[in-house]
Structures are given as C-alpha cells and as structure tokens.
N, CA, C and O of each residue as an XYZ file, in Angstrom:
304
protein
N       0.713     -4.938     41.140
C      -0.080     -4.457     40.030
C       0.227     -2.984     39.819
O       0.443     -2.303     40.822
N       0.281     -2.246     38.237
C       0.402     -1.148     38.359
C      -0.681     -0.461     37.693
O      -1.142     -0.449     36.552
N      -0.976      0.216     39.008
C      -2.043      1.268     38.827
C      -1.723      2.979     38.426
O      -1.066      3.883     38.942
N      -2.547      2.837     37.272
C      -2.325      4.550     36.741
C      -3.080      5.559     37.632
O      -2.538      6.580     38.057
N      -4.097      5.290     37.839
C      -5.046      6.272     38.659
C      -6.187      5.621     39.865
O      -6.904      4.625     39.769
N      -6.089      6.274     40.628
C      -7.305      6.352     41.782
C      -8.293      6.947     41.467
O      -8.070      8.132     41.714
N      -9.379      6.816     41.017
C     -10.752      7.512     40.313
C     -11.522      7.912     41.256
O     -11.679      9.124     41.398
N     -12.296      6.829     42.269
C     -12.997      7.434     43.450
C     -12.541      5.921     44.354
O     -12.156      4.826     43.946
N     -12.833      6.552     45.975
C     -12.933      5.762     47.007
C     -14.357      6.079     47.793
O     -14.655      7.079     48.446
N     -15.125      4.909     47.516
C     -16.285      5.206     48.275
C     -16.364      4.349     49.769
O     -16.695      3.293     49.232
N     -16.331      4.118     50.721
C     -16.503      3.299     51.536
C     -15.017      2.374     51.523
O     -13.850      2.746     51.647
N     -15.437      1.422     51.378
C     -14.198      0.213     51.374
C     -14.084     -0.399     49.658
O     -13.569     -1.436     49.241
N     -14.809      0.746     48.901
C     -14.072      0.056     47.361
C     -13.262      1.670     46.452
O     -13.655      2.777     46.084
N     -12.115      0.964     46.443
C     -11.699      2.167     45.372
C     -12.044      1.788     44.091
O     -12.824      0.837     44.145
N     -11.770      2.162     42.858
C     -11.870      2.126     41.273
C     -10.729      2.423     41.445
O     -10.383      3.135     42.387
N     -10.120      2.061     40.794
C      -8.716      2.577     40.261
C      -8.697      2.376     38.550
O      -9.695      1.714     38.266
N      -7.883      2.727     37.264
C      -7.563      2.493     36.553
C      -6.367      2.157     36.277
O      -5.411      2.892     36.527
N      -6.214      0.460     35.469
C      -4.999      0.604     34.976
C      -5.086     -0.514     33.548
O      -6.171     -0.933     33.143
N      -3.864     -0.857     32.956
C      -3.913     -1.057     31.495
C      -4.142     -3.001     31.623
O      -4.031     -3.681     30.603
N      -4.418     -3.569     32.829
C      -3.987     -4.955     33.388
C      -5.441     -5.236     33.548
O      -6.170     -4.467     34.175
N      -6.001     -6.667     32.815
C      -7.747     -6.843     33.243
C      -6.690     -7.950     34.463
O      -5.553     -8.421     34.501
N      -7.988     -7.933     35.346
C      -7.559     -8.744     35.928
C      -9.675     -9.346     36.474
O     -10.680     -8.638     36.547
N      -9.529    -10.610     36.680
C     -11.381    -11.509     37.216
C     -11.229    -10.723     38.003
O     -10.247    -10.122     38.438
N     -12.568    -10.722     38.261
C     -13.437    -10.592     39.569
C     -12.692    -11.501     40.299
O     -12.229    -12.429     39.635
N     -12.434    -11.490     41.560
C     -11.577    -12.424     43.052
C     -10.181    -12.626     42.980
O      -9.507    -13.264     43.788
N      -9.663    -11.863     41.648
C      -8.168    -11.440     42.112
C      -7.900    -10.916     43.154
O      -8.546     -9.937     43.526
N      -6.722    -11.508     44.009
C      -6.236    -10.438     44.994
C      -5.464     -9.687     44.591
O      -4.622    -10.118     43.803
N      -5.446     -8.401     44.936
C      -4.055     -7.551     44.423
C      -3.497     -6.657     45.771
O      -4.000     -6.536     46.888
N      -2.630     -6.259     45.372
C      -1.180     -5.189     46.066
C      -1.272     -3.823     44.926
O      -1.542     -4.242     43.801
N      -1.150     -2.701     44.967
C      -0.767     -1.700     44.833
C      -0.348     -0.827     45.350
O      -0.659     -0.810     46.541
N       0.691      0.571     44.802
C       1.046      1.273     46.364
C       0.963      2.666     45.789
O       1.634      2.873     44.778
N       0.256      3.629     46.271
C      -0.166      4.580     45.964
C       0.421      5.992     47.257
O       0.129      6.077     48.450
N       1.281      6.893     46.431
C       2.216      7.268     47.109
C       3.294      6.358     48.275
O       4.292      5.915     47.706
N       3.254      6.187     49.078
C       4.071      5.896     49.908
C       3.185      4.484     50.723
O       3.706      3.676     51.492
N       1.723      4.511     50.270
C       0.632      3.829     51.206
C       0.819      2.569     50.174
O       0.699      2.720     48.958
N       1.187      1.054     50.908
C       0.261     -0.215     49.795
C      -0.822     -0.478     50.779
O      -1.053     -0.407     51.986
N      -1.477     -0.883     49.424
C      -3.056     -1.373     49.763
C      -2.878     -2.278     49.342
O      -1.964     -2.664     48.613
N      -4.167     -3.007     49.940
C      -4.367     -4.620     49.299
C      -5.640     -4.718     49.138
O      -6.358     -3.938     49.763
N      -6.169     -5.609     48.342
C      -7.690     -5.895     47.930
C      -7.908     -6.799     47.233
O      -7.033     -7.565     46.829
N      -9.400     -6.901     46.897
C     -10.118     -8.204     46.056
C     -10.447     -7.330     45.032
O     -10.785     -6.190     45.348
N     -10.407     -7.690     43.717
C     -10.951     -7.552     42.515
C     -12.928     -7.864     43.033
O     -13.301     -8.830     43.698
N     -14.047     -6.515     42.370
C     -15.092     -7.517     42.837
C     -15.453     -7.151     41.376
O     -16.047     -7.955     40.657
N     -15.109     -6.005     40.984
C     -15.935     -5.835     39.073
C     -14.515     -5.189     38.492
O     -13.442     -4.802     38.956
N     -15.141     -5.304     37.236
C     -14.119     -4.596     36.004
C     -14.788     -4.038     34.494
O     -15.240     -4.700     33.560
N     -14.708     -3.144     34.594
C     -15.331     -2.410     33.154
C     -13.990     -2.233     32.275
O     -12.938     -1.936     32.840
N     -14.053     -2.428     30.839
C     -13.383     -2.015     29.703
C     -13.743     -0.245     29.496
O     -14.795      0.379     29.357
N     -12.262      0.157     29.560
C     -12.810      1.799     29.227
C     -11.882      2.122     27.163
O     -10.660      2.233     27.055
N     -12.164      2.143     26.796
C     -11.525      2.138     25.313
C     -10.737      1.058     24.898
O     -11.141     -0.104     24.847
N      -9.263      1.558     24.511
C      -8.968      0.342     23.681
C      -7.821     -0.598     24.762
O      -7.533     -1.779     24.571
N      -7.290      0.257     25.890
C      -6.203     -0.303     26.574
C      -6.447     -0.091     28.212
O      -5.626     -0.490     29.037
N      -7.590      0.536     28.543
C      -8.252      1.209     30.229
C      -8.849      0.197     30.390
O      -9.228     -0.504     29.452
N      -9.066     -0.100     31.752
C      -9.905     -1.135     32.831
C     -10.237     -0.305     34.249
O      -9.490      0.296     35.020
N     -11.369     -0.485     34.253
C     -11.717      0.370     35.667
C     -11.979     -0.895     36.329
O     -12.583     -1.908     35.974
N     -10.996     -0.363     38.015
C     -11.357     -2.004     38.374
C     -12.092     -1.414     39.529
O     -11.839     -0.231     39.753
N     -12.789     -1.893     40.159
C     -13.217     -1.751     41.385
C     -12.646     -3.170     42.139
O     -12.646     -4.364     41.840
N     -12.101     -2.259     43.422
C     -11.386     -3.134     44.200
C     -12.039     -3.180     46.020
O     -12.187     -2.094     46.580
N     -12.238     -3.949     46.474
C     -12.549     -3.860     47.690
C     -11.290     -4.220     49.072
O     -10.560     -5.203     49.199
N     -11.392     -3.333     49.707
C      -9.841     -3.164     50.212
C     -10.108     -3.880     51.292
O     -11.216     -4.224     51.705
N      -8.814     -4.146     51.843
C      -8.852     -5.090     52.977
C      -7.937     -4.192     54.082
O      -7.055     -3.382     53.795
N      -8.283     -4.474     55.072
C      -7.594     -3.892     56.338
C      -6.834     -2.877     56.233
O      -5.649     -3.136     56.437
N      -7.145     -1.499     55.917
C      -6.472     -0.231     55.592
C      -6.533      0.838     56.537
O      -7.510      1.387     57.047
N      -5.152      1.058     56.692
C      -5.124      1.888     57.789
C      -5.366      3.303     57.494
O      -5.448      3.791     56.367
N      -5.459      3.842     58.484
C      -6.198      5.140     58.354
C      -4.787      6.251     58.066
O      -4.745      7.478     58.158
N      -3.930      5.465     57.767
C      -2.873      6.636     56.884
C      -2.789      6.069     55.512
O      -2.577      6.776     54.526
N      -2.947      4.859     55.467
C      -3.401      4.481     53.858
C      -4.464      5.038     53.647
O      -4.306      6.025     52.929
N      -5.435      4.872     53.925
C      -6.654      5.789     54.029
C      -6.867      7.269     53.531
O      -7.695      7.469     52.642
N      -6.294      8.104     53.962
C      -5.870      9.460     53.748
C      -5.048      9.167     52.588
O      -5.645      9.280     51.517
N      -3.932      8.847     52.534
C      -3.285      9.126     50.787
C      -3.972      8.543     49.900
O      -3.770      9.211     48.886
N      -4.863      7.465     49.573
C      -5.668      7.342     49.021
C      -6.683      8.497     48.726
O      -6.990      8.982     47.637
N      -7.113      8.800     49.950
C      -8.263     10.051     49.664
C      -7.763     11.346     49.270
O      -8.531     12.138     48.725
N      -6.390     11.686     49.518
C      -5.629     13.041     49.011
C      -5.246     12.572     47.063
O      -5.137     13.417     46.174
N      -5.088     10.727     46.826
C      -4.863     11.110     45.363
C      -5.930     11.336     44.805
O      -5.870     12.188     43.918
N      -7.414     10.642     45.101
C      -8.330     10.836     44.304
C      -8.937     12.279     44.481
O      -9.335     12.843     43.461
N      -9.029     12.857     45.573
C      -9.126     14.779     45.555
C      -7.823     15.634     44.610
O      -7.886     16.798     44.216
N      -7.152     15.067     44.492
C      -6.376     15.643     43.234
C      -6.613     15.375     41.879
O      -6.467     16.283     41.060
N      -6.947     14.285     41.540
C      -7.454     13.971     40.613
C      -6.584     13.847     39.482
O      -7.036     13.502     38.390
C-alpha cells in the first residue's frame, strides 16, 4: 500500500494518510523509511476529494520500526 503520510502514532494505532480507501479488516504492508510495518485496517475517514485517513492497528513492531515511525510523524 502506498502511504503519503504518518499523521500520529498513538499506542499500537498509527493514522496514516493515503489516496487508497481500503474496509475496516484489511490487512496491509507499508514501509516507512527503511521500517515495513504491517497492520489491520480498524477505521477510515474521507478527508476531501482524494485523502483517506486510515487508522491502522499494527501488528508485531519492532522497536526500530517503532522509532522511524515516531521520528516521521515528529517531523511532520
């Protein structure tokens, strides 16, 4: 899946945005810098005419996926 942005990581769900709806209980793959993650689709909001905020709940992420995740969304 390609993801434009990391918005926030709270706990074990990121948001990410990208231009792809995808249900609730999709699994997905994305790779954000050098880190892939994996996760479940659990919500999805419409943001204008072509944005989807997905909230994703991650699965088994290591704590260096972890960190580049948390260094893209502190950049913002």
């Amino acid at each position: 899946m390609k993801v434009d942005s990391v918005e926030a990581l709270v706990e074990d769900v990121a948001t990410v945005i990208t231009q792809n709806p995808l249900p609730p209980g999709a699994r997905i793959s994305f790779v954000v810098k050098d880190a892939t993650v994996h996760g479940k689709v659990v919500a999805i909001k419409k943001r204008g005419s072509s944005e989807f905020a997905v909230n994703v709940r991650l699965n088994s992420l290591t704590r260096s996926n972890r960190d580049a995740l948390e260094n893209v969304v502190k950049q913002g």
